[in-house]
ROMILO-928001 format. One line per 4 residues: number of its first residue (from 0); for each residue x, y, z of C-alpha. Coordinates in steps of 0.5 Angstrom, whole numbers, plus 500, padded with zeros to 3 digits. Layout:
N
NUM = X/Y/Z; ...
END
This chain:
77
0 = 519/431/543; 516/425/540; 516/425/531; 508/426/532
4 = 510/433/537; 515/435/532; 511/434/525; 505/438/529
8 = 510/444/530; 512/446/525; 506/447/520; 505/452/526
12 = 512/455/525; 511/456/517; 504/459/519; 506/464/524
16 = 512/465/519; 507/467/513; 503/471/518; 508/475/519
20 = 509/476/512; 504/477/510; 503/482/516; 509/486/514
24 = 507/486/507; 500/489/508; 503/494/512; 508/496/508
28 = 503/498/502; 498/502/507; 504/506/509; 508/509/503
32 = 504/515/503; 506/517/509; 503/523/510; 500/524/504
36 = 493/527/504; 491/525/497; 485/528/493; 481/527/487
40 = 479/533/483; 475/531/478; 475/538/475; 481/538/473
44 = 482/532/471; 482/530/464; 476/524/460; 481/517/461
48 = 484/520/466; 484/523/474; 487/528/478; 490/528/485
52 = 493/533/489; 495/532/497; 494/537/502; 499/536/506
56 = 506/537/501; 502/540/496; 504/535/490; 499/533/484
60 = 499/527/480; 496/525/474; 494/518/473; 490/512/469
64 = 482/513/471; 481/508/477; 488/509/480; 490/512/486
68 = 498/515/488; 501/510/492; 508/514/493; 509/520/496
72 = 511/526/491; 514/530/496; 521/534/494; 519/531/486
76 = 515/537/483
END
């Protein structure tokens, strides 16, 4: 392979190299819930805040209005 065949490889390699990245990135932030079911209840929840219980463990959470739990919370209450 000639210098001009190399310096067109390896932008390839670093692209593919990031891609898989940030794939394995995305997909790890989409499964730390696991099997968690989350769901807003917004009667229970307080004025700055909102009010998440799972389906599927049962676990609840309080958190800062507008965020959503992450983690999954089963064994912790």
């Amino acid at each position: 392979m000639n210098k001009k065949g190399r310096s067109m490889f390896i932008p390839l390699i670093i692209g593919l190299i990031a891609f898989f990245i940030l794939s394995w990135i995305w997909k790890r932030s989409r499964t730390l819930t696991r099997d968690c079911r989350w769901r807003e209840d917004r009667q229970q929840a307080g004025p700055d805040e909102s009010f998440f219980h799972c389906v599927t463990c049962g676990a609840e959470t309080r958190l800062p209005k507008g965020d959503e739990p992450r983690h999954c919370l089963r064994g912790q209450q």
